[in-house]
C-alpha positions, 0 to 999 in steps of 0.5 A: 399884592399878597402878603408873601409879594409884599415880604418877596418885594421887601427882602429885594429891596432891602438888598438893593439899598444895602448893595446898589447905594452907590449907584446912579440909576441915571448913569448906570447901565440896567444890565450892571444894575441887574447884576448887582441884584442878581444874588439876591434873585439867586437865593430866592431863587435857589430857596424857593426852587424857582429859576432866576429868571422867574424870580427877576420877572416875578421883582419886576411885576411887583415893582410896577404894581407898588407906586413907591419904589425907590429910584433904582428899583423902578430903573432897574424894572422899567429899563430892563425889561427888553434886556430881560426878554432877550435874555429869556428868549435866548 
């Protein structure tokens, strides 16, 4: 992982401990889980000139490459990736 992964994966999950605390990943649907990580994504998104949809796949690659990930990151990235699919292919 690059430095620039490494500052892309912090600056995300940062975000989702402030926003996303009071989620239970086990009893939250991904797709509610997504959409409070979604500002974020847009403003990378926005700042780097990318769509949002990269900047999601690009979070969810890295978050299968770092072993500790803390809870929700890892199930918002396992458990929406068919829902992330759907979406890129509609």
């Amino acid at each position: 992982m690059t430095q620039e992964d490494k500052d892309f994966f912090k600056r995300v999950t940062t975000y989702a401990e402030k926003h996303c605390k009071d989620l239970d990943p086990k009893k939250t649907k991904s797709s509610v889980q997504l959409d409070k990580l979604m500002p974020v994504f847009q403003e990378i998104a926005n700042e780097s000139g990318q769509n949002v949809e990269d900047v999601l796949v690009r979070y969810m690659d890295l978050s299968m490459e770092t072993p500790l990930i803390f809870s929700i990151s890892r199930t918002v990235n396992l458990e929406a990736a068919e829902w992330t699919c759907s979406i890129l292919s509609a």
